[in-house]
C-alpha positions in Angstrom: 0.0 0.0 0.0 1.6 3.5 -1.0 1.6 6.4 1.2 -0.6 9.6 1.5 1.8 11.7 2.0 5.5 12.7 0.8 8.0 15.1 1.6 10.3 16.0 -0.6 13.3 18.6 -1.7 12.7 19.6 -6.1 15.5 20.8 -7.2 16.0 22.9 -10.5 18.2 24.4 -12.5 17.2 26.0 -15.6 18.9 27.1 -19.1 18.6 30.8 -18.5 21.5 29.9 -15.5 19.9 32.2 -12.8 21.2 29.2 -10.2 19.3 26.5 -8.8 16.0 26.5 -7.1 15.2 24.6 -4.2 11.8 23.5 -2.7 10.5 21.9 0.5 7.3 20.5 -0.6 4.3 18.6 0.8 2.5 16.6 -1.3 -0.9 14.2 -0.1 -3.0 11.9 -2.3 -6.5 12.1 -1.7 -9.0 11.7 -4.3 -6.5 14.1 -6.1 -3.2 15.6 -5.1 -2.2 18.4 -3.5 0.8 20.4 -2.3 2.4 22.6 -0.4 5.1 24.4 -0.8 6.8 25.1 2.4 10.5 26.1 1.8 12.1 27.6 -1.0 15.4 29.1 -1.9 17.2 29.6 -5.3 21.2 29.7 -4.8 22.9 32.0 -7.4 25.9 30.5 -9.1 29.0 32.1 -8.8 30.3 33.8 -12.1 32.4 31.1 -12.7 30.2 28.6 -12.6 27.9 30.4 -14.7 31.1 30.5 -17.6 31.5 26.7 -16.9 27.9 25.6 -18.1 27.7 28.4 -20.8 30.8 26.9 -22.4 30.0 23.0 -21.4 28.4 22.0 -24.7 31.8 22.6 -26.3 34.0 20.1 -23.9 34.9 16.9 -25.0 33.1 14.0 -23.3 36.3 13.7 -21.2 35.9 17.1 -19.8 32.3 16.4 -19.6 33.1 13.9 -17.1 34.5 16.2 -15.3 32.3 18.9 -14.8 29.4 16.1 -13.6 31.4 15.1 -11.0 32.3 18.6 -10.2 28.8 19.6 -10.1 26.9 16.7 -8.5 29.4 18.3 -5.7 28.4 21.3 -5.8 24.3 20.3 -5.8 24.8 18.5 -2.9 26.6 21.1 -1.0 23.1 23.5 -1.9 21.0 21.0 -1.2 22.5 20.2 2.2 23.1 23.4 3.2 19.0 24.3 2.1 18.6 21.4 4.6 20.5 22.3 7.3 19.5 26.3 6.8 15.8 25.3 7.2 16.0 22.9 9.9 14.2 20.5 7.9 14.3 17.1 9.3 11.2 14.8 7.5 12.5 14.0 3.4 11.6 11.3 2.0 13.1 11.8 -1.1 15.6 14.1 -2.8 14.1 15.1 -6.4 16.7 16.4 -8.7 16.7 17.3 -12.1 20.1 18.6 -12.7 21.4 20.3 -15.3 21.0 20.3 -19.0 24.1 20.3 -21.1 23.2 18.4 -24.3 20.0 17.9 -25.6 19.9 16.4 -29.0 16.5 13.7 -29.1 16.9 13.6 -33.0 20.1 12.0 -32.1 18.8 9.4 -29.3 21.1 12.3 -26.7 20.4 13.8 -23.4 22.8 15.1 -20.6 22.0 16.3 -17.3 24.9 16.6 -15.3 24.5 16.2 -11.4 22.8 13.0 -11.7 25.8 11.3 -10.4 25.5 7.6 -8.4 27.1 9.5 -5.2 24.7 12.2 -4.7 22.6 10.1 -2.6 25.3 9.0 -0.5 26.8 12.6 -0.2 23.5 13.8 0.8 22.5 11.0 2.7 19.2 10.4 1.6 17.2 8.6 -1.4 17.3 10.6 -4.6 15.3 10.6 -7.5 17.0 11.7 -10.5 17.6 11.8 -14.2 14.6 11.8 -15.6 14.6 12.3 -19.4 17.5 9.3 -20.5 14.9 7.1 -20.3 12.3 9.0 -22.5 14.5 9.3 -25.0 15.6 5.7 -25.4 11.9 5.2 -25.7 12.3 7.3 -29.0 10.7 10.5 -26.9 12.1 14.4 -27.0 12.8 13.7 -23.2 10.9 17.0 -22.9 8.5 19.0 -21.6 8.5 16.8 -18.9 6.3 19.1 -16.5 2.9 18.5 -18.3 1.9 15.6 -15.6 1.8 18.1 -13.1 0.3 20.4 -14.9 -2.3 18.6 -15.6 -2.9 16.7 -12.0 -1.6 19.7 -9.8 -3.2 22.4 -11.8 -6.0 21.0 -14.2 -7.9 24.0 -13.2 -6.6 26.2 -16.0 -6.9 25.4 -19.9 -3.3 26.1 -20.2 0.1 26.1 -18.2 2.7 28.2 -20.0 6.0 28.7 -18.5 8.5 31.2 -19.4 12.2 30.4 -18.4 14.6 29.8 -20.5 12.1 28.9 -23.3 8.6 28.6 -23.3 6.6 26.0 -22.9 2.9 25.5 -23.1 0.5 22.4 -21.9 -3.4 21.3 -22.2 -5.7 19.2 -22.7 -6.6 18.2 -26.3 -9.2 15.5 -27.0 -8.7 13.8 -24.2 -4.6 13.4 -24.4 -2.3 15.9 -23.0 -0.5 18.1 -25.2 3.0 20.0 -24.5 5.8 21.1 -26.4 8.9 23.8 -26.5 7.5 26.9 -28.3 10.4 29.6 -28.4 13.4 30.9 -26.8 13.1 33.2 -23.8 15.6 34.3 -21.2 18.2 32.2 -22.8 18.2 35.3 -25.4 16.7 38.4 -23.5 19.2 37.6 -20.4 22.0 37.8 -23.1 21.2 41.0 -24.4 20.8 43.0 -21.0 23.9 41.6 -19.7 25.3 43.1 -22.8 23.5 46.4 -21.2 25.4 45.1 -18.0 22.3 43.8 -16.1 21.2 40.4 -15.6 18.0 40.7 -16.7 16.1 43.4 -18.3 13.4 43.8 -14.9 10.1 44.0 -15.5 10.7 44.7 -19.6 11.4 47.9 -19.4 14.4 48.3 -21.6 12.6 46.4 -24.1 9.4 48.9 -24.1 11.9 51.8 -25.0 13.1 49.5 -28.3 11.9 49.7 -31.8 10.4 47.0 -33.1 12.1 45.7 -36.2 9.8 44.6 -38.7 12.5 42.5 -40.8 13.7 41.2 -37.8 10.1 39.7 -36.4 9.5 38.5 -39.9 12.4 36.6 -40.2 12.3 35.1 -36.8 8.9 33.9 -37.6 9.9 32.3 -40.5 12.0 29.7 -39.1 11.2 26.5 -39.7 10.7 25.0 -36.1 8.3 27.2 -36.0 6.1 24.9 -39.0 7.2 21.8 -36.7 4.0 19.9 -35.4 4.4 18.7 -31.9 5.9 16.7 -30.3 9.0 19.1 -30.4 11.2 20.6 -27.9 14.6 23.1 -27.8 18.2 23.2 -26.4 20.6 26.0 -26.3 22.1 24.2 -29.5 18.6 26.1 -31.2 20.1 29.1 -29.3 23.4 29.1 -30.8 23.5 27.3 -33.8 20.0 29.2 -35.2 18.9 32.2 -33.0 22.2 34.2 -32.5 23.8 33.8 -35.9 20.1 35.1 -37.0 20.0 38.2 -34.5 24.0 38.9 -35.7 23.0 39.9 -38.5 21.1 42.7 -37.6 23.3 45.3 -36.0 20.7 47.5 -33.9 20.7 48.5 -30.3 20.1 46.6 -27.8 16.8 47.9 -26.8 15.5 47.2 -30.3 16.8 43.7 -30.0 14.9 43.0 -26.9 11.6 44.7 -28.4 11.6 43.0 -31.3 12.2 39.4 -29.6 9.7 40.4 -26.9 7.3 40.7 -29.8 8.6 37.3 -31.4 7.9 35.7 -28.1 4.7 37.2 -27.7 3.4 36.1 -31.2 5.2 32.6 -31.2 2.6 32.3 -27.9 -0.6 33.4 -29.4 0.1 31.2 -32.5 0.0 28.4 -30.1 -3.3 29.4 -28.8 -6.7 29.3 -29.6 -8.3 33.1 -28.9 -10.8 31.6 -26.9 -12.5 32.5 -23.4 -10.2 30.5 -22.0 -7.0 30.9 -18.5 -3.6 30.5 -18.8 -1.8 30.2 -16.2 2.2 31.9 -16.5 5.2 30.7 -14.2 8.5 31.0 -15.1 10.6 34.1 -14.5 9.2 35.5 -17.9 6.1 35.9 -15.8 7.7 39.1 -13.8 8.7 40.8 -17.5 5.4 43.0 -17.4 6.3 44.2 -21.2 6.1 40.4 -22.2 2.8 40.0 -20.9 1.2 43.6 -22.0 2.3 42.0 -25.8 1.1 38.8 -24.9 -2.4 40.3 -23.7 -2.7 42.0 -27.2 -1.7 39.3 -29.3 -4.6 37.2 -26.8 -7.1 39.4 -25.9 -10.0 37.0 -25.0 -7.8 34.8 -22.8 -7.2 35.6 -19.0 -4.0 35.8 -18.2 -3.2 34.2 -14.6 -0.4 34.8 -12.6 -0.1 33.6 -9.7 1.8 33.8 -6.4 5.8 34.3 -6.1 5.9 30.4 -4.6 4.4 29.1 -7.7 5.7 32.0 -10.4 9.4 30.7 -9.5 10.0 27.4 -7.9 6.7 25.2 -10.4 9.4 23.3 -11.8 10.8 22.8 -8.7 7.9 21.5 -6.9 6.8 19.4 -10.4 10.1 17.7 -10.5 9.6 17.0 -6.8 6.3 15.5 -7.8 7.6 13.8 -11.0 10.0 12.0 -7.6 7.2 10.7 -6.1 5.2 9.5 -8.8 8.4 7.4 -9.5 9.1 6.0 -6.2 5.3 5.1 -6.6 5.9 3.2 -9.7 3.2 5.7 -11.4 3.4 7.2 -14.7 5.5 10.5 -14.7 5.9 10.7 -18.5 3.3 10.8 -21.4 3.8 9.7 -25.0 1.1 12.0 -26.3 3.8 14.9 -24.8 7.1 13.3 -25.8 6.5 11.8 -28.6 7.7 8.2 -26.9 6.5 4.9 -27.8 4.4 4.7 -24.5 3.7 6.5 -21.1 6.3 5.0 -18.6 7.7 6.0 -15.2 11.4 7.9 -15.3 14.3 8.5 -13.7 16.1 6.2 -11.5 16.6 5.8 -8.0 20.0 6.3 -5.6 19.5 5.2 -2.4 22.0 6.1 0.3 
């Protein structure tokens, strides 16, 4: 007989490197589940660990080596010292997701460093980890993953769209759930405002004083992943192999790059949705860029827009990977085919107990 209730640490770290979040979260099965999310923390990284995942998808699978066994270190050391810090003394389970280096499905590739055998003895407790090898063996993108807590944590909205490092939308569709990548994010508006010398541009507001470049917005729109039918999902190699030799081309200001991808975003969005009466519900740090959302709203003006509180906004991976943990160490399905593209549902990730 399964339990009722779980307590567990999610633990996140995204493409747009902000750090890695960290969440204390309650969850109980009733007729349906529910959470709580009690503790949260996101731990900056330091510069120079910031430069070393930037540049990781260049190193040689030697080096590579490396750098997981440098980093599964270094989560352990946050997620021990979030333990310690908040006196928390019930887990049941470490959830981790790690951190994406590679991501090439076409290829049958995925790497997520951190994942490592001896975080679970480091930390001393069970961990559940890695969670999109297995998705792609099965022939699946290994992503989004987060569309099985979206749709059993917050089936109240008609969509879940998060906006972190890339956007991602989920919902319901006859009956199956639907989710896939729909464009860059932060992974190209944090660029340009540390080019301004600011980590992010806060609350959109050097994007509002841009120009919108009409060439620019046309050609972005023309790219062909954009004609892709689901199921389909991005890496930085979209980034930097498609994006930024695109945006090089164009030699404007910075402000008028950030309005004009703003506006990309914004569209790429809208195209993905029906203008309906229906809610959307926006996590993700894109979710605090109030420019994005003013485009967003007028690209989608028959759809209510919710955002919800800072808990949610900020650590929803965090607490779905946590529940993606549990739903494995229950032997329950934490993965849809009708998301990934795999040849069935299945239960991921793998287990390290201490």
């Amino acid at each position: 007989m399964f339990k009722e209730n779980y307590n567990v640490i999610g633990v996140m770290s995204g493409t747009s490197l902000d750090g890695v979040d960290l969440a204390y979260i309650s969850f109980q099965k009733e007729y349906s589940w529910n959470f709580q999310i009690l503790k949260y923390e996101t731990v900056s990284y330091t510069s120079d660990w910031v430069e070393k995942l930037k540049n990781a998808i260049y190193l040689s699978k030697n080096d590579l080596k490396g750098i997981n066994e440098e980093y599964t270190d270094l989560l352990c050391n946050y997620i021990s010292q979030f333990i310690a810090k908040n006196a928390i003394v019930h887990i049941d389970a470490v959830c981790s997701h790690g951190h994406t280096i590679l991501h090439q499905p076409d290829k049958g590739y995925t790497l997520q460093i951190g994942n490592l055998p001896k975080i679970a003895s480091l930390i001393n407790l069970p961990v559940v980890c890695d969670f999109r090898v297995q998705d792609v063996t099965l022939g699946g993108q290994g992503a989004p993953l987060v569309p099985i807590g979206d749709q059993l944590l917050f089936s109240e909205f008609d969509y879940c769209l998060n906006l972190g490092g890339f956007s991602n939308i989920s919902f319901e569709n006859e009956g199956k759930r639907i989710a896939y990548d729909i464009s860059p994010v932060n992974t190209v508006l944090n660029f340009y405002s540390k080019k301004m010398g600011f980590d992010y541009d806060d609350k959109g507001l050097f994007a509002k004083k841009g120009i919108l470049n009409i060439d620019l917005f046309e050609k972005l729109n023309m790219l062909s992943f954009y004609n892709e039918s689901y199921p389909k999902s991005l890496g930085m190699e979209f980034v930097n192999e498609i994006i930024f030799p695109l945006l090089d081309k164009f030699k404007i200001p910075n402000e008028d790059m950030l309005r004009t991808f703003v506006e990309h975003i914004a569209y790429q969005i809208s195209v993905s949705l029906s203008n309906e009466d229906k809610t959307l519900l926006i996590t993700g740090g894109g979710a605090y860029n109030d420019f994005l959302i003013e485009r967003m709203k007028y690209y989608l003006p028959k759809t209510v827009l919710v955002i919800p509180n800072d808990a949610i906004i900020q650590y929803k991976e965090a607490l779905i990977f946590a529940f993606l943990g549990v739903l494995k160490l229950r032997n329950e399905i934490n993965v849809l085919a009708s998301v990934t593209g795999a040849k069935k549902d299945h239960s991921a990730g793998v287990i390290y107990f201490n």
